[in-house]
C-alpha positions as CSV (number, residue, x, y, z in Angstrom):
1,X,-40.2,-14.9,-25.1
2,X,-42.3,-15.5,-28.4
3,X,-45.1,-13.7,-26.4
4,X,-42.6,-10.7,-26.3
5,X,-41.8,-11.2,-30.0
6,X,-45.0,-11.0,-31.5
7,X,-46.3,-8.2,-28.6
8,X,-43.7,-6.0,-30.4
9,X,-43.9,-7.5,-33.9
10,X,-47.1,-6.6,-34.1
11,X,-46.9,-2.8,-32.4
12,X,-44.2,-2.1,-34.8
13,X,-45.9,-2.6,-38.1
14,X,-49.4,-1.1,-36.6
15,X,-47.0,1.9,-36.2
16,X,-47.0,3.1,-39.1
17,X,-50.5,2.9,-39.8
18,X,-51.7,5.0,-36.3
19,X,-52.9,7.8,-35.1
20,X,-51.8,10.1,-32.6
21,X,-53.7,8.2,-29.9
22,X,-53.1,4.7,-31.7
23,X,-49.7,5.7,-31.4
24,X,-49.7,6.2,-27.6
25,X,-51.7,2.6,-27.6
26,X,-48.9,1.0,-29.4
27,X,-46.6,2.8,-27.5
28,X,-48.4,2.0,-24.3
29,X,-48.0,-1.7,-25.5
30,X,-44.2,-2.2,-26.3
31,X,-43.9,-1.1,-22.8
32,X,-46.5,-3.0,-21.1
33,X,-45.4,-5.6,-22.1
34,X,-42.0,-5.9,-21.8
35,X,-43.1,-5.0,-18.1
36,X,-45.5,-8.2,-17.9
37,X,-42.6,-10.3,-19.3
38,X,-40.3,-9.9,-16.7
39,X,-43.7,-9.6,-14.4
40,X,-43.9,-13.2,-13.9
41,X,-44.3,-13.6,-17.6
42,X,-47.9,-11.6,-18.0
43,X,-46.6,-9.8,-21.4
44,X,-50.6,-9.4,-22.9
45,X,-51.8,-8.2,-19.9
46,X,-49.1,-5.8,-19.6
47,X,-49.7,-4.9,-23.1
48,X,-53.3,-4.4,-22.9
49,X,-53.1,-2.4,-19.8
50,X,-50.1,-0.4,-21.7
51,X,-52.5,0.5,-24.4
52,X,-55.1,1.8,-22.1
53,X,-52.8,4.2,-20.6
54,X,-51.0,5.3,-23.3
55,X,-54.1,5.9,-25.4
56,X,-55.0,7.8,-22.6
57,X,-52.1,9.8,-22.5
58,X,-52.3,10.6,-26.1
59,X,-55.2,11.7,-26.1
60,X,-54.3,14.5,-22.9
61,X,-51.9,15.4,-24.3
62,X,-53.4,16.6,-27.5
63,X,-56.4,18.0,-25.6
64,X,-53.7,20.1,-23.7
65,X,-52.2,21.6,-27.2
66,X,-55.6,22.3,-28.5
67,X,-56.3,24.4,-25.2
68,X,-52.9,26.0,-25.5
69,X,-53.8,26.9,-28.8
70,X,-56.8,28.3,-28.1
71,X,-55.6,30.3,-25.5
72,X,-53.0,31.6,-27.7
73,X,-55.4,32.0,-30.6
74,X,-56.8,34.5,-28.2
75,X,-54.6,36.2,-26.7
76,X,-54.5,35.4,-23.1
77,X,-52.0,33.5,-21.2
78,X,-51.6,29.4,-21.7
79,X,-53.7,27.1,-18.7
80,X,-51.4,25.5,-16.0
């Protein structure tokens, strides 16, 4: 349970500090490991592998709105 504590301790004051793809890292974390706590108590690697993925996800994401910009920048109809 401290595990837990400082996992979102920590996330919460690097929040205000991040990014848009730090935030999907911190993000990523809080859940991760939550999910590794009540996975048999593996609440870092849950938050490391959270991280990864949301950092991942962030930075899709705003890949996706720069090519929907673009597109509309342009003129021609938003990608699928």
């Amino acid at each position: 349970m401290k595990t837990l504590a400082i996992v979102l301790a920590m996330s919460v004051a690097g929040a205000g500090v991040a990014g848009s793809a730090n935030a999907g890292c911190v993000t990523g974390a809080v859940v991760g490991g939550v999910a590794g706590h009540y996975a048999h108590h593996h609440a870092l690697l849950g938050a490391a592998a959270g991280c990864a993925v949301g950092h991942h996800m962030a930075v899709m994401k705003k890949r996706r709105l720069a090519e929907q910009r673009a597109a509309a920048a342009h003129g021609a109809p938003p990608p699928h």
